[in-house]
N, C-alpha and C positions, 0 to 999 in steps of 0.2 A: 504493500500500500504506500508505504512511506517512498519508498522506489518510484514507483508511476506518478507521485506528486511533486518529485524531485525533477523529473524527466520533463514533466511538465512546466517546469519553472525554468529551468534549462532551456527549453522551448519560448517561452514567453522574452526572456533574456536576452535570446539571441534575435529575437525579432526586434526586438526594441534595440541591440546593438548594432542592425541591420538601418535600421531606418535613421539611426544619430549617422551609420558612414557615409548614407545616402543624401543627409542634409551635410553633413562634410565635406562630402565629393563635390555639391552642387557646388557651394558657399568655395572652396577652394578655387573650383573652376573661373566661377564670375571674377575671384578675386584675381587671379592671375593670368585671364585673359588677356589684361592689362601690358603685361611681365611678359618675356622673351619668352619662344617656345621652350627652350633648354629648361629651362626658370621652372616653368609652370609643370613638366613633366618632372622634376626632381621634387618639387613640393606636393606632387599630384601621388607619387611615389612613396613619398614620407607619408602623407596621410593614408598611403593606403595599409600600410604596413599599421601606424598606428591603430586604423582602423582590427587589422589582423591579429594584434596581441590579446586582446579580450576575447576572440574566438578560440584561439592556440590554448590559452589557459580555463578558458569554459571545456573544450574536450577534454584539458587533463585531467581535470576535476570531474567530467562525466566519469572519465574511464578509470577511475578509482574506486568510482561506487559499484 
């Protein structure tokens, strides 16, 4: 029980972490549209990554349980 409610929050999480990369993605892009292509792919890069830490360690923690 306590499993399937965990999976499920895990789930909720990642949705919600999905949708902050997606307002990140956007907000980085308008922001550096501005900014060299070089510029904008290495920041687009770093956000994306950042965006991927929260996922890498949401899996570690599933796969514990």
């Amino acid at each position: 029980m306590m499993k399937g409610i965990a999976v499920v929050g895990i789930g909720l999480m990642q949705m919600m972490f999905a949708c902050w990369g997606l307002v990140l993605g956007v907000a980085s892009t308008a922001v550096t549209l501005n900014i060299s292509p070089a510029r904008s792919l290495a920041t687009q890069l770093i956000a994306f990554l950042l965006i991927l830490i929260p996922f890498i360690i949401i899996g570690l923690a599933a796969g514990q349980w």
